[in-house]
C-alpha positions as CSV (number, residue, x, y, z in Angstrom):
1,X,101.6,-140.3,-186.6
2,X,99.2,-140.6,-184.2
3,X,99.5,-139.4,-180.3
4,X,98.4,-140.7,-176.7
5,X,98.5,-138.4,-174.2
6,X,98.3,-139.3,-170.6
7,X,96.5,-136.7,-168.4
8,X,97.0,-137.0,-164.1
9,X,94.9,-134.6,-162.2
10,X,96.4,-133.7,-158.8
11,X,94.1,-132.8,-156.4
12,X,93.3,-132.3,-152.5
13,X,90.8,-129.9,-150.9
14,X,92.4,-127.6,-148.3
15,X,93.2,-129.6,-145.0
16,X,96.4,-127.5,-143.8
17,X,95.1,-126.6,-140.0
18,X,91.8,-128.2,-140.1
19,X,92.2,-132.0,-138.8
20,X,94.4,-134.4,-139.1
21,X,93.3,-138.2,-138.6
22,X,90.6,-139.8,-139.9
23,X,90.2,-136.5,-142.5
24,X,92.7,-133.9,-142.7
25,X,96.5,-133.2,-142.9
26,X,96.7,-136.9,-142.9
27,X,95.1,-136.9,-146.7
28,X,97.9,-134.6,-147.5
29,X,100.6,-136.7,-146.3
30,X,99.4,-140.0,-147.4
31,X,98.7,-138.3,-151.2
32,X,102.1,-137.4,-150.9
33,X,103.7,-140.4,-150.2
34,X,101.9,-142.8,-152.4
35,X,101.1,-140.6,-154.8
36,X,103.3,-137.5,-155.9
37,X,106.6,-138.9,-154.8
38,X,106.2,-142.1,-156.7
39,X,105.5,-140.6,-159.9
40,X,108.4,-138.2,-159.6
41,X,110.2,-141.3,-159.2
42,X,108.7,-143.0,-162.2
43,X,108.9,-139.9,-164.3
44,X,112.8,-139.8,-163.5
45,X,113.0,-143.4,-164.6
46,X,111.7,-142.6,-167.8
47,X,114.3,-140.1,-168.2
48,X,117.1,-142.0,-167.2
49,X,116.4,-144.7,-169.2
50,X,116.4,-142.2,-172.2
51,X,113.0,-142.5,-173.2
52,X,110.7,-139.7,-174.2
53,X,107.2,-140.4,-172.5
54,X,106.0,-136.6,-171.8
55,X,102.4,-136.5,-169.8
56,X,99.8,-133.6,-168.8
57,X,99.7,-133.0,-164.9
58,X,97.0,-131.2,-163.2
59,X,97.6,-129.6,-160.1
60,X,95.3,-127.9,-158.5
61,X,96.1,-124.5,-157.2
62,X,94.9,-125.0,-153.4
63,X,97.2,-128.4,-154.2
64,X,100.0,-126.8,-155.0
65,X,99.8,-123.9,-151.8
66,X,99.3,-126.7,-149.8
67,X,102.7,-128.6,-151.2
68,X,104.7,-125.3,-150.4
69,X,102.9,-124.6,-146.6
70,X,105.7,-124.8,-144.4
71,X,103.4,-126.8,-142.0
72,X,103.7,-129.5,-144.5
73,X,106.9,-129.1,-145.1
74,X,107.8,-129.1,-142.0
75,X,106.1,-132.4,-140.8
76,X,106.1,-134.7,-143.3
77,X,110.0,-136.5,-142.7
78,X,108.1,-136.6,-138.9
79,X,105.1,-138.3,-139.9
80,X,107.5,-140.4,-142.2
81,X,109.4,-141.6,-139.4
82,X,106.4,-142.7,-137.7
83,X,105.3,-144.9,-140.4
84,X,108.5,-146.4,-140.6
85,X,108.4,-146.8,-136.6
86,X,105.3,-148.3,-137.2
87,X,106.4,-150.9,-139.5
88,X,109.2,-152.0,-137.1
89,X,106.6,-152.9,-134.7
90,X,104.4,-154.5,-137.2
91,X,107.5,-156.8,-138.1
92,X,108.2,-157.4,-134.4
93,X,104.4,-158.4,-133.7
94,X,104.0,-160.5,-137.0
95,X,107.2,-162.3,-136.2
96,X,105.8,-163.3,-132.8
97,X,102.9,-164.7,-134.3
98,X,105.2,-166.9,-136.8
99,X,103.6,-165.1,-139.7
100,X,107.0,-165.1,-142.3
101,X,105.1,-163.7,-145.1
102,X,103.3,-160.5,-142.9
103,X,107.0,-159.9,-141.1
104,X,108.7,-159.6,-144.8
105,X,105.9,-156.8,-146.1
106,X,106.8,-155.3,-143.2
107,X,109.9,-155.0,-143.8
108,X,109.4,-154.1,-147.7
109,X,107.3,-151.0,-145.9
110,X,110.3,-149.9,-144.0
111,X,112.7,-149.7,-147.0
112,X,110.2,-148.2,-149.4
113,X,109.4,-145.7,-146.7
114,X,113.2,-144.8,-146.0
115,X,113.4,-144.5,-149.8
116,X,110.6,-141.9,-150.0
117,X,112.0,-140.6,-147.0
118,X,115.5,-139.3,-148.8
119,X,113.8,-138.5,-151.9
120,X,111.8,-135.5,-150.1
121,X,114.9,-134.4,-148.3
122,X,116.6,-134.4,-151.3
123,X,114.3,-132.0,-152.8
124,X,114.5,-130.0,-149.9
125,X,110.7,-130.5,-149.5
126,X,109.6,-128.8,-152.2
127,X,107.7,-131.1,-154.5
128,X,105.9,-128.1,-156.3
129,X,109.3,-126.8,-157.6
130,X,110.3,-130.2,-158.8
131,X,107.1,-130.2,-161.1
132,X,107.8,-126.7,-162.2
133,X,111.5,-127.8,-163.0
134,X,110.1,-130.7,-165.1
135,X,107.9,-128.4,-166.6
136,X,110.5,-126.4,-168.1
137,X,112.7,-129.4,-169.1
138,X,109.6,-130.6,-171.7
139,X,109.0,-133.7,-169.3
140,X,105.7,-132.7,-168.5
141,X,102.9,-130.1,-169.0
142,X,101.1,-128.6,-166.2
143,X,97.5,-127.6,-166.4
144,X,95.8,-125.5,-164.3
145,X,92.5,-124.8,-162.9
146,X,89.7,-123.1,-160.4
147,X,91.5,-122.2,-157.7
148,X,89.5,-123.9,-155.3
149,X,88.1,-126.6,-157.4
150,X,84.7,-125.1,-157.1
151,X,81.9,-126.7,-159.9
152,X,82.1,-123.7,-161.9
153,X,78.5,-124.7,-163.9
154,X,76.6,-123.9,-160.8
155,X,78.0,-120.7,-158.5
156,X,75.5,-118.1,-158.8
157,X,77.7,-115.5,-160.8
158,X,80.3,-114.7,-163.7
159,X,82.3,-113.2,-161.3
160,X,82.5,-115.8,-159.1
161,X,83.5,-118.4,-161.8
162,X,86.1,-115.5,-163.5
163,X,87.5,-115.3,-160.1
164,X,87.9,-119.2,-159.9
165,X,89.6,-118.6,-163.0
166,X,91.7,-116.3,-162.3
167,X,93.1,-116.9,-159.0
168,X,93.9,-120.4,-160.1
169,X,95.9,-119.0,-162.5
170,X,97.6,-116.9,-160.6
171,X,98.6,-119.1,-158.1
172,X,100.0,-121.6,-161.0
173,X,102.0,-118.8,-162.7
174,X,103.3,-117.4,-158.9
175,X,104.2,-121.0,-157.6
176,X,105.7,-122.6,-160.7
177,X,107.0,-119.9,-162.6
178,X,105.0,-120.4,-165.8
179,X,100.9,-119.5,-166.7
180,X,99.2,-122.7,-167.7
181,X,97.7,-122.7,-171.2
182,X,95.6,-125.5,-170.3
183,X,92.8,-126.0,-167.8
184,X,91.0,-128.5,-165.9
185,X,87.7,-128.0,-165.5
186,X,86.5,-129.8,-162.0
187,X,85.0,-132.9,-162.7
188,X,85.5,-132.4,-166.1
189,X,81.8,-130.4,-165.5
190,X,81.2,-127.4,-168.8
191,X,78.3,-125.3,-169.1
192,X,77.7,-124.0,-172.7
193,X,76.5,-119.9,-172.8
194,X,73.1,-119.3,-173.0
195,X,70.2,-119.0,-170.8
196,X,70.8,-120.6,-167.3
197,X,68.2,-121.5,-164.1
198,X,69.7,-121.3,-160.8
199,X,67.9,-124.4,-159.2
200,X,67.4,-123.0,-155.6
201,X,66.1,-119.7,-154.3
202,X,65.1,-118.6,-157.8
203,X,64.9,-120.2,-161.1
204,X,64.5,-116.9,-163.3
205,X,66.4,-117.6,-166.1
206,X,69.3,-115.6,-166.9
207,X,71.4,-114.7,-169.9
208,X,75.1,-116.2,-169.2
209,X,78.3,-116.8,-171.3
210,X,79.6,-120.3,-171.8
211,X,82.9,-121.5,-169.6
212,X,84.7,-121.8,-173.1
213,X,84.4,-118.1,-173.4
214,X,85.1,-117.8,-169.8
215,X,88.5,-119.5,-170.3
216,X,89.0,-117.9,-173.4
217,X,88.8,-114.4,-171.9
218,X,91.6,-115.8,-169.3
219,X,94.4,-116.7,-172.2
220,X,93.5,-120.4,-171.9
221,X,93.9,-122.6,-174.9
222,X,92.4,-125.8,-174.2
223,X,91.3,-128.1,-171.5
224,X,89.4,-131.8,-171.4
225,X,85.7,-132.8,-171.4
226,X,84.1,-136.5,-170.9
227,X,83.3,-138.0,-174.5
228,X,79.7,-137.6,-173.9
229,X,79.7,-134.6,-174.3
230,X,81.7,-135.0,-177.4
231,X,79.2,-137.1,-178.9
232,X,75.8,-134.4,-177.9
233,X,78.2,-131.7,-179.8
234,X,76.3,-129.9,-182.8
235,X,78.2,-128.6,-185.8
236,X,79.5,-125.4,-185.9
237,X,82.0,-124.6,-188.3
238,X,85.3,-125.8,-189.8
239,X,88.8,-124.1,-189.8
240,X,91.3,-124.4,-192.6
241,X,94.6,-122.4,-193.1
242,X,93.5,-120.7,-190.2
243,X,89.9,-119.6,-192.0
244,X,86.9,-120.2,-190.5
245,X,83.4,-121.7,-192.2
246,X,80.7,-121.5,-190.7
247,X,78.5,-124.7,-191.2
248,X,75.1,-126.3,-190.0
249,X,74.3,-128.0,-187.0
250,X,73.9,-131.2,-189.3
251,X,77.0,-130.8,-190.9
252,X,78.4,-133.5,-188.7
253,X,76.5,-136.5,-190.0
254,X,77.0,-135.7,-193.6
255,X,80.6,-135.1,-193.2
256,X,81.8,-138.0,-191.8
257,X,85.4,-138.1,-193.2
258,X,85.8,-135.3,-190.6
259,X,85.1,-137.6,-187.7
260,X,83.2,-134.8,-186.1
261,X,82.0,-136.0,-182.1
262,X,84.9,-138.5,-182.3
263,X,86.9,-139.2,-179.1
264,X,90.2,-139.2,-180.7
265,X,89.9,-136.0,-182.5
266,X,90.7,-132.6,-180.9
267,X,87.7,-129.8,-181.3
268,X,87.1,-126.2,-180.3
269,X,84.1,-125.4,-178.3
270,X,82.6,-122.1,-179.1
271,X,79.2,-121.0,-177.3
272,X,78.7,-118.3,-179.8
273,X,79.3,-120.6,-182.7
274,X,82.3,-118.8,-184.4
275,X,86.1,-119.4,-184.8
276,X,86.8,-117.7,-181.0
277,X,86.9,-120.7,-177.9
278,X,89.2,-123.4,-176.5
279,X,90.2,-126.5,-177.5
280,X,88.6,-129.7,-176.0
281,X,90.9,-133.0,-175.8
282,X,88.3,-136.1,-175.2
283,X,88.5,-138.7,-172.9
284,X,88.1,-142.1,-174.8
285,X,86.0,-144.2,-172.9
286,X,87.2,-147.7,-173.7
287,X,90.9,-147.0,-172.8
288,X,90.0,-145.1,-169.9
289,X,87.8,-148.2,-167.9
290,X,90.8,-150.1,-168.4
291,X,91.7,-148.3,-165.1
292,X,88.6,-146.5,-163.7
293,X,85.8,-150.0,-164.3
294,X,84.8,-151.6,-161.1
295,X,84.3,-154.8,-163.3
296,X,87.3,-154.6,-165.8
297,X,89.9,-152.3,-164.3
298,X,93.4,-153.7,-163.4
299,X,93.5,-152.2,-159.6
300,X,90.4,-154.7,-159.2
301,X,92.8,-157.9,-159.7
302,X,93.4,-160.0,-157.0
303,X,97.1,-159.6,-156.9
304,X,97.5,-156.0,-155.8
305,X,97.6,-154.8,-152.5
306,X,93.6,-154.0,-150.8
307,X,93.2,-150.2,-150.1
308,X,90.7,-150.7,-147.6
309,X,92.0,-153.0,-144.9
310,X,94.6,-151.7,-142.4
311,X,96.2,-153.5,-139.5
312,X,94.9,-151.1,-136.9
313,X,93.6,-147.3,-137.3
314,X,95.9,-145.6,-139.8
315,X,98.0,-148.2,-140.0
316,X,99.6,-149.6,-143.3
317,X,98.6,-152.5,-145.5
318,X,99.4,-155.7,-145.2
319,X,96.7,-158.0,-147.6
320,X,96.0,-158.2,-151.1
321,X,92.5,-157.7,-153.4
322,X,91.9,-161.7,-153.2
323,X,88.5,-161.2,-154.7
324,X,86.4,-158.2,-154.9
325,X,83.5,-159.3,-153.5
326,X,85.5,-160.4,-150.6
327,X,84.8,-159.2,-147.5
328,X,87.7,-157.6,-145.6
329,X,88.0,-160.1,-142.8
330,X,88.6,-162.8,-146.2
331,X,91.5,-160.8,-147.3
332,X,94.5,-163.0,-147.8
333,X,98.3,-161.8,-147.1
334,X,99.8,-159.9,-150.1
335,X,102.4,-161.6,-151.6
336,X,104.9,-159.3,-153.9
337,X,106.4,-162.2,-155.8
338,X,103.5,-162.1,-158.3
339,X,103.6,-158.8,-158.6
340,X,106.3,-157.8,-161.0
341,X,104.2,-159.9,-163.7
342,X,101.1,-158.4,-163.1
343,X,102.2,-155.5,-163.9
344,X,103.6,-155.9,-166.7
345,X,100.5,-158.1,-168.5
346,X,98.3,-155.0,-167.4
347,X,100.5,-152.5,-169.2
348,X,101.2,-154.5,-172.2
349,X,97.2,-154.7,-172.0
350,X,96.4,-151.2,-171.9
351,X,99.2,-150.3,-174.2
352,X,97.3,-152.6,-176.8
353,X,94.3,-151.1,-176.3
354,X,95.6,-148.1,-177.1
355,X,97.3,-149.1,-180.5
356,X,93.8,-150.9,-181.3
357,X,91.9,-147.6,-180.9
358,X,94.4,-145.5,-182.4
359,X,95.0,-148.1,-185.3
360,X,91.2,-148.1,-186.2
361,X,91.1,-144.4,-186.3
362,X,93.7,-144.0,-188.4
363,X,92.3,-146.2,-191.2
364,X,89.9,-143.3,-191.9
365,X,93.7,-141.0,-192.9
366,X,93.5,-139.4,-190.2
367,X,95.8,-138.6,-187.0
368,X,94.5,-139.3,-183.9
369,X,94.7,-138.1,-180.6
370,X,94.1,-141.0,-177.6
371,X,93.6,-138.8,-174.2
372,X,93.5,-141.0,-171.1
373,X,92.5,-138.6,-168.0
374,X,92.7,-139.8,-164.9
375,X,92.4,-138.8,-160.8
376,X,96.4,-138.7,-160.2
377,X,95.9,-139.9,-156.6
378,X,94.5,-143.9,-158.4
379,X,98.1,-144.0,-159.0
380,X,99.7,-144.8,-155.9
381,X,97.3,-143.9,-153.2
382,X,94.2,-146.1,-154.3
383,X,96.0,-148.7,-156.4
384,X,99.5,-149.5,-154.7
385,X,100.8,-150.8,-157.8
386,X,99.6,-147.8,-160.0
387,X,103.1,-145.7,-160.4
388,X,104.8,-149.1,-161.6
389,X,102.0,-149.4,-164.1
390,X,102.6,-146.0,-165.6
391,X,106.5,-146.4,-165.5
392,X,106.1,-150.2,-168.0
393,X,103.2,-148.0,-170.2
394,X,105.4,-145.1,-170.6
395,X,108.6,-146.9,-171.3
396,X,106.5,-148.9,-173.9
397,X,104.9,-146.8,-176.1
398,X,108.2,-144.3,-175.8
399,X,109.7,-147.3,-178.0
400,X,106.1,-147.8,-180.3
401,X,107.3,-146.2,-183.5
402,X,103.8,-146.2,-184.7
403,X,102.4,-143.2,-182.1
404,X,104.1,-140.5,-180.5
405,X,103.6,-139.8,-176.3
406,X,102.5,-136.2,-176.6
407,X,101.7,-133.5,-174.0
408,X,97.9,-131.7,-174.9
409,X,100.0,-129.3,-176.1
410,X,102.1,-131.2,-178.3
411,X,99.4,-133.5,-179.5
412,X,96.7,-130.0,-180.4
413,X,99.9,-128.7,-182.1
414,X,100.6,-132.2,-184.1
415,X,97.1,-132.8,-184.8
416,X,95.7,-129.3,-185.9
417,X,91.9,-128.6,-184.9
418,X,89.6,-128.3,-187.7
419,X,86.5,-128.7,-186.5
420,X,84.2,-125.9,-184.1
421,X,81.5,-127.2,-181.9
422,X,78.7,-126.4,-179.1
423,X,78.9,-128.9,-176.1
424,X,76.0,-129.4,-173.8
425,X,76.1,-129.3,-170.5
426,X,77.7,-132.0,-168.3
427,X,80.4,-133.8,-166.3
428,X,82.2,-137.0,-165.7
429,X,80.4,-137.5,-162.8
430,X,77.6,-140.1,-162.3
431,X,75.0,-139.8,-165.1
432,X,77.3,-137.4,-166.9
433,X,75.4,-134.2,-165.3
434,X,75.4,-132.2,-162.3
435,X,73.5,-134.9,-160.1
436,X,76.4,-135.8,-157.8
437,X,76.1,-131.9,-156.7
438,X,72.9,-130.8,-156.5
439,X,71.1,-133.9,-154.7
440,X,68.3,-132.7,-152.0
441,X,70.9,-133.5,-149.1
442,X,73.3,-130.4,-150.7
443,X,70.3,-127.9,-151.6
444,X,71.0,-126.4,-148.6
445,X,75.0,-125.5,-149.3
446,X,74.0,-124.1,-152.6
447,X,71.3,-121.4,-151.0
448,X,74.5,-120.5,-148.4
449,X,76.9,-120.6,-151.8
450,X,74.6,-118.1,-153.8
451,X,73.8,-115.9,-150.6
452,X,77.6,-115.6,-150.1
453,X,78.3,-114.6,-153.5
454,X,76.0,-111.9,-154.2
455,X,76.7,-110.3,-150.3
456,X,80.3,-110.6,-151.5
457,X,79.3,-108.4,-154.8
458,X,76.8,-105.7,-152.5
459,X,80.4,-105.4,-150.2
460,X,82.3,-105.1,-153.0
461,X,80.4,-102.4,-154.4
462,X,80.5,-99.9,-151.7
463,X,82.3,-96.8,-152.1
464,X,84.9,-95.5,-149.8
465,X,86.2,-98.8,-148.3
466,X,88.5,-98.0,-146.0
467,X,92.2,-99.9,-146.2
468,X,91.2,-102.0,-142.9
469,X,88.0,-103.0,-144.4
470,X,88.9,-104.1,-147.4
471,X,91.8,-106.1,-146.6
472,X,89.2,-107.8,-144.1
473,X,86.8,-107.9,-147.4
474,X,90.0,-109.8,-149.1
475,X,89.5,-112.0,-146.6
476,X,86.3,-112.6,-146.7
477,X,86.5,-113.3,-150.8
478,X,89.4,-116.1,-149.5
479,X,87.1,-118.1,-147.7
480,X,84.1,-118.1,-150.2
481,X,86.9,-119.5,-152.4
482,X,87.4,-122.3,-149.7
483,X,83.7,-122.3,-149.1
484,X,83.2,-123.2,-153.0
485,X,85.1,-126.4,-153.3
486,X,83.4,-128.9,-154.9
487,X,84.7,-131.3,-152.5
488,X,82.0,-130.2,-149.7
489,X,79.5,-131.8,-152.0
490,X,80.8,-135.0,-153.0
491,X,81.6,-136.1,-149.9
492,X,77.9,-135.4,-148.6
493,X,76.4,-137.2,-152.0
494,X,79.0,-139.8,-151.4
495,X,78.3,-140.6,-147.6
496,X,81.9,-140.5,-147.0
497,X,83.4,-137.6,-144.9
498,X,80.5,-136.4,-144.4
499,X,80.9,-135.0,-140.8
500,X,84.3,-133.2,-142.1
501,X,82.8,-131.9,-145.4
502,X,79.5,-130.4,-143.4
503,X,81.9,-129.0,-140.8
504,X,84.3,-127.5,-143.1
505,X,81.7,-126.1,-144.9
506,X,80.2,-124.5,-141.9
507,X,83.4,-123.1,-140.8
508,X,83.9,-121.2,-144.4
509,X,80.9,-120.3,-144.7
510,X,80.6,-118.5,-141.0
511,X,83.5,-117.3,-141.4
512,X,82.7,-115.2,-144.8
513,X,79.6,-114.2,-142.9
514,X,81.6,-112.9,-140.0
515,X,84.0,-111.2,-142.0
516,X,81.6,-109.5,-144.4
517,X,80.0,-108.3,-140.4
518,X,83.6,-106.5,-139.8
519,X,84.6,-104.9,-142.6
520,X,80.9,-103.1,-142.7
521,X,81.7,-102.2,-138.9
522,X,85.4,-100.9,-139.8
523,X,83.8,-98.8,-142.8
524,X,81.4,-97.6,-140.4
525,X,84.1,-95.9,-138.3
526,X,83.5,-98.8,-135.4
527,X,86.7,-101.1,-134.2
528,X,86.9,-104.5,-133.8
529,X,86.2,-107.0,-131.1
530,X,88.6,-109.4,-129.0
531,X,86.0,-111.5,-131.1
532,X,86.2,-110.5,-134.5
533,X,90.3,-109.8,-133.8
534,X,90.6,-113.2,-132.9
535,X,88.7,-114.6,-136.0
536,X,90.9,-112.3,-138.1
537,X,94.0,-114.3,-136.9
538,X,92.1,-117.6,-137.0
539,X,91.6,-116.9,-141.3
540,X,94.9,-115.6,-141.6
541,X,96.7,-118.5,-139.9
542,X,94.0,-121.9,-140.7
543,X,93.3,-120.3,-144.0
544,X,96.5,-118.7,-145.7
């Protein structure tokens, strides 16, 4: 029997301390609430209604510390309250303009926010736990992955991407209890081993290993790549009762009962072309633009709430899509009546889709594997209607007796891998490479990335640190972590953010520099400055 597996990565850049509205704590809060809380809702449905619909959750390790800062914690139910404030004012001002249908959203706000209101204090705040807790009752898997949510194909060393690695797991296995075996690479981006040109200050090539045996070396099992990449794979070799053959590149058009490059079959990725990798799960293309197309996907239908039109700054939402080449000022009221419906011919949709592809596949004898990966936050925060989607595609194929809901974990385990490949180089990003993050607008942040990195490796490499200069150095390594995030980049290719991204970016990235200043004046034998004490407290409080 075949398997779908449903994969949601979590993620948010680190925003504790550093802004709150347009860009900053507010992202945190609002992913929260339309987002995290919802799905915990819909997962607990599933379960109560005695289905068995496990799915893969990525949460990213600066996600997760940020779920369990106590500034969060602490100021959520406030900024709750507002909302709900909010939307009794809303009511009160629609009803004076003797708009029915705008009074009675506002109203349907009020009780949906009291609801997600009791659900956090019922948790006691801790939405990271309750994850962990599902974890460990088979509900879900949790994947990890670079701590920062840097684009590990690009920083300047090993060490750099091993400490990505390493401190993401850490931070997984220390918040919910439990080492991830599976990994999510940001934006899905690998980099085979091999020879590699930095593409600013130098391009003298260099001899590197492959993220596969990056990952390997840190106990992970598998992760997920973009089928793309799947489909520029080159044979490599097969495995069978646990033996490994080593084949030619070609093998994989002249074996095609192996369905080598396919989507729906699981592979292992080795750089060095033997039995020793991870395992890649593939994203199939036509399922996933059910969701993700501009032109096709369901978020895009007229009926569901608009994400981009707010009565006032910050407010809430009060229209629906209409059209979506509408302009916001043509934005008609949302109207919930319809929506119960929609819903449920987009699942039944997707769910067919799903059956199709698998169906097809398994004409050839064998099992496949469907993986549908997705940005968690589409589910809630970007499409209103999303968690309500996933609740009617859960319950639906829990009751398909022709496919089995499968964790990656499960489904590898169901499945079996018999095939080893080489991937090229690439992402999910536009075009499939690494142009979303190297355009000549972020050429700049990559010469301050790679400068960062190897001063980090010339402090590190000094003898005789003293205790006070390398807890400073410690420091220092934290905020070349935060300096790394990929989300610096997007934002300026993007044109969104782009004041916050530059300015968060310069903060990091002064801050390293500053730091990396005092620990060379502490090993020197000098103290520190009311300056450089006050920057140590800024780090340790805006940056823990």
């Amino acid at each position: 029997m075949s398997s779908f597996v449903l994969v949601l990565h979590g993620h948010l850049p680190w925003v504790v301390h550093h802004g709150r509205w347009p860009h900053g704590e507010e992202w945190l809060h609002e992913a929260v609430a339309e987002t995290w809380l919802p799905l915990l809702e819909a997962l607990d449905e599933v379960h109560k209604r005695g289905a068995r619909a496990p799915i893969t959750v990525g949460l990213t390790p600066v996600l997760l510390e940020q779920l369990r800062h106590a500034r969060f914690q602490d100021r959520f139910v406030p900024w709750l309250d507002a909302r709900i404030e909010r939307a009794h004012r809303d009511e009160d001002e629609f009803a004076g303009w003797g708009d029915a249908q705008l009074a009675r959203v506002a109203r349907d706000w009020q009780e949906r926010l009291a609801q997600l209101k009791q659900r956090f204090v019922n948790l006691d705040g801790d939405i990271a736990s309750a994850f962990g807790r599902l974890w460990e009752e088979g509900r879900i898997e949790v994947m990890g992955s670079a701590a920062t949510h840097a684009y590990l194909p690009l920083l300047r060393t090993d060490a750099s991407i091993r400490r990505q690695i390493e401190s993401g797991l850490e931070v997984s296995e220390r918040i919910l209890g439990r080492r991830p075996t599976g990994f999510w690479l940001p934006e899905c981006a690998f980099r085979p081993g091999g020879t590699w040109r930095p593409h600013v200050l130098s391009d003298e090539p260099e001899e590197r290993p492959g993220l596969d045996e990056l990952l390997a070396d840190a106990g992970v099992r598998w992760t997920v790549v973009d089928a793309h990449l799947a489909r520029g794979s080159r044979s490599e070799g097969i495995l069978e009762a646990g033996a490994f053959s080593k084949v030619g590149w070609d093998q994989a058009r002249s074996d095609a009962g192996r369905q080598w490059r396919s989507p729906l079959e699981p592979h292992r990725v080795s750089s060095l072309g033997t039995d020793r990798g991870v395992d890649v799960l593939v994203r199939h293309p036509q399922v996933s633009e059910q969701v993700w197309s501009s032109k096709v996907g369901y978020p895009g239908d007229g009926r569901y709430l608009e994400f981009h039109k707010r009565h006032g700054d910050a407010g809430l939402r009060y229209w629906r899509v209409s059209s979506v080449r509408a302009g916001l000022e043509s934005k008609e009221r949302y109207d919930p009546d319809p929506i119960p419906g929609a819903i449920y011919s987009h699942a039944q949709h997707f769910c067919a889709v799903v059956r199709g592809a698998l169906q097809e596949h398994e004409a050839s004898g064998r099992r496949g594997v469907l993986v549908a990966p997705f940005d968690a936050e589409l589910f809630g925060h970007w499409w209103h209607e999303g968690p309500a989607f996933l609740l009617d595609v859960l319950l639906t194929l829990a009751a398909d007796d022709e496919l089995q809901v499968h964790t990656a974990s499960e489904a590898l385990e169901h499945a079996g891998v018999d095939k080893v490949v080489w991937l090229p180089e690439g992402s999910w990003g536009e075009g499939g490479d690494d142009r979303v993050w190297t355009g000549e607008g972020q050429n700049w942040m990559w010469e301050v990335a790679h400068r960062a990195e190897d001063r980090l490796a010339e402090m590190q490499g000094i003898e005789g640190l003293s205790e006070s200069a390398s807890e400073v150095l410690r420091l220092a390594e934290r905020e070349l972590l935060l300096l790394q995030a990929s989300d610096w980049w997007f934002a300026i290719s993007r044109g969104s953010a782009v004041d916050y991204a530059s300015k968060r970016f310069a903060w990091h990235a002064s801050a390293f520099d500053r730091l990396c200043d005092l620990a060379w004046d502490l090993h020197c034998g000098e103290e520190a400055t009311s300056a450089q004490q006050a920057l140590l407290a800024a780090c340790r409080e805006m940056d823990r």
